[in-house]
N, C-alpha and C positions, 0 to 999 in steps of 0.2 A: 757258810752260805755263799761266800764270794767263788771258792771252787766249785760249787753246784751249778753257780752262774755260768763261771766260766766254761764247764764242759756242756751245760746247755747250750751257749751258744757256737762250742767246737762242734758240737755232732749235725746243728743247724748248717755251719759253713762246709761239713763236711758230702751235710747233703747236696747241699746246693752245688758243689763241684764235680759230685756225681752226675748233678742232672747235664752240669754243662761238659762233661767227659763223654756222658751218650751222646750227645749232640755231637759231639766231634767225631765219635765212630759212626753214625749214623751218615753224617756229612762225608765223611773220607771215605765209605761203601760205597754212596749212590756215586760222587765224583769217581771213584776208582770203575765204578758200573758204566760210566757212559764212557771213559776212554776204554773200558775192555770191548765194549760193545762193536767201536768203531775198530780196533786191531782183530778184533775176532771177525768180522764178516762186513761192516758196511765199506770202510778203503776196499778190502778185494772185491765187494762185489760192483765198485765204481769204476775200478782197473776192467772190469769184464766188457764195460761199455766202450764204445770209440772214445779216442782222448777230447775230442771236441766236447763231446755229450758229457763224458766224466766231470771234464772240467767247469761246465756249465752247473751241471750237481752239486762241484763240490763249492761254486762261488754262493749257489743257495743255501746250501746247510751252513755255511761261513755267514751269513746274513743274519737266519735263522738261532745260530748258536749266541748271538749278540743282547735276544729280546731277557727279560726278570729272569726266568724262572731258572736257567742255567748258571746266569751272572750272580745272581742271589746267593746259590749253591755252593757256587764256587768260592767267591771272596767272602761270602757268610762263615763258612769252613774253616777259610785262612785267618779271620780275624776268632773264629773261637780258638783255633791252633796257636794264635799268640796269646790270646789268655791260658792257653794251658801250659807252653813257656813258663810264665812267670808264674804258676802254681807250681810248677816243678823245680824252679829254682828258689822260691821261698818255702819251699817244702823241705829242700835238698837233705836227703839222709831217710825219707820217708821210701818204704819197698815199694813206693807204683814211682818215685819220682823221675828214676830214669828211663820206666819207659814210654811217661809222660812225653820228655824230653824228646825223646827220639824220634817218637809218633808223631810229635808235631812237627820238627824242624824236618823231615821227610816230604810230610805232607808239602808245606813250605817248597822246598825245595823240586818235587815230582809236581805238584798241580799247577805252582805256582810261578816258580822261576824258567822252569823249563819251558811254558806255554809261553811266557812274555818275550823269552829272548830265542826262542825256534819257532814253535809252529803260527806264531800271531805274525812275525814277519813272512814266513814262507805264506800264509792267510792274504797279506796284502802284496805280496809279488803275483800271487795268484787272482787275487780281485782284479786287478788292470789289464791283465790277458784277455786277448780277444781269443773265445772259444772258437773259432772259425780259423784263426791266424793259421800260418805255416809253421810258428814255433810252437805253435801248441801240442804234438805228439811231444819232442822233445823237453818241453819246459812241465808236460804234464808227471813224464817218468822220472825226470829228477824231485820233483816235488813230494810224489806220491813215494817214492822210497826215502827221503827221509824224515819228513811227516811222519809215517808209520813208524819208524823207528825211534822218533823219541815221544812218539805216542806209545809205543808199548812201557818205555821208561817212567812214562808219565802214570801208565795203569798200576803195572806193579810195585810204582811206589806208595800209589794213594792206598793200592790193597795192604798194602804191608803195613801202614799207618794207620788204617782200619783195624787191623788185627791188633798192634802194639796196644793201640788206648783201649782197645778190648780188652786186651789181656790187663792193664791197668785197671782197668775196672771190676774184672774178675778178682784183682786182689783183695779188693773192701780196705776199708779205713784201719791204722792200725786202734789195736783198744787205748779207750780212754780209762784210767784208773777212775772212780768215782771218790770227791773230797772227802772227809769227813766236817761234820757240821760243830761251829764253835757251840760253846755251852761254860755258863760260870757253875763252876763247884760250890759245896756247901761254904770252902772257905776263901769267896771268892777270887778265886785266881782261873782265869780261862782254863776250859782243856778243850777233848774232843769226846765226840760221842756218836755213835749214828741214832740216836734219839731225838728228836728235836718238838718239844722244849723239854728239859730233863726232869724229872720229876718232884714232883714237890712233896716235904715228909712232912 
């Protein structure tokens, strides 16, 4: 009985890790979707405008990118990415463990670290510019080429992160053997059975 227990409540934890694995590929797609968005056409199409005007753009989108629903997305992600961490390493030896592992500390590392220590400071070098100033052409092309550039880092890491814990989750669970159930013999001494309650003569 107690191994019936127990694999009811493995395949219960088992689901429930599945559902928080989608979430994290779900989350590491859309965040991977909004830095491809901006490497794929919105930076070049802000380079197309005069730097004054670009730069005025991109102090609003830097406003705008601040409010729930991107902030949510984002460190929502990051903190399921550390819960799947530590599934992965209390897992360790399980076939989705490593690329649990991988998926997450990526994510981590592309959405996460790279945004705080490049583009959030080049964000606020950029907020304090007067769009009008004279160093504005100049201070807009250094910005806007390497912005972009660990913005692209930024996208194909969260996509590659999206694909890993995909692929983790395409693995499924390994099986669980199912227990057999105690049962006393005629001369009472325990055994096993898949009967339960054994028969009475």
């Amino acid at each position: 009985m107690e191994n019936r227990t127990a694999n009811l409540f493995h395949g219960l934890m088992s689901k429930e890790w599945d559902l928080i694995t989608t979430v994290g590929v779900v989350g590491c797609g859309l965040i991977g979707g909004v830095f491809f968005a901006f490497s794929a056409f919105v930076m070049s199409g802000l380079n197309r405008l005069p730097p004054s005007r670009a730069t005025a753009a991109m102090q609003s989108i830097n406003v705008t990118a601040q409010h729930p629903p991107l902030m949510l997305a984002l460190f929502g992600t990051a903190t399921v990415c550390g819960s799947l961490i530590y599934r992965a390493v209390t897992t360790w030896g399980d076939r989705r463990a490593l690329l649990l592992l991988i998926g997450a500390i990526i994510y981590l590392i592309g959405a996460i670290l790279v945004t705080i220590a490049v583009n959030v400071p080049l964000n606020n070098q950029l907020a304090v510019l007067p769009p009008a100033g004279p160093d504005a052409p100049a201070h807009w092309q250094h910005f806007i080429t390497l912005w972009t550039l660990t913005n692209h880092i930024r996208a194909v890491l969260s996509l590659a992160a999206c694909a890993l814990l995909a692929a983790a989750l395409l693995q499924g669970s390994p099986p669980v053997k199912p227990g057999a159930m105690p049962h006393l013999t005629t001369s009472g001494v325990a055994g096993t059975s898949s009967v339960w309650p054994p028969a009475v003569r």
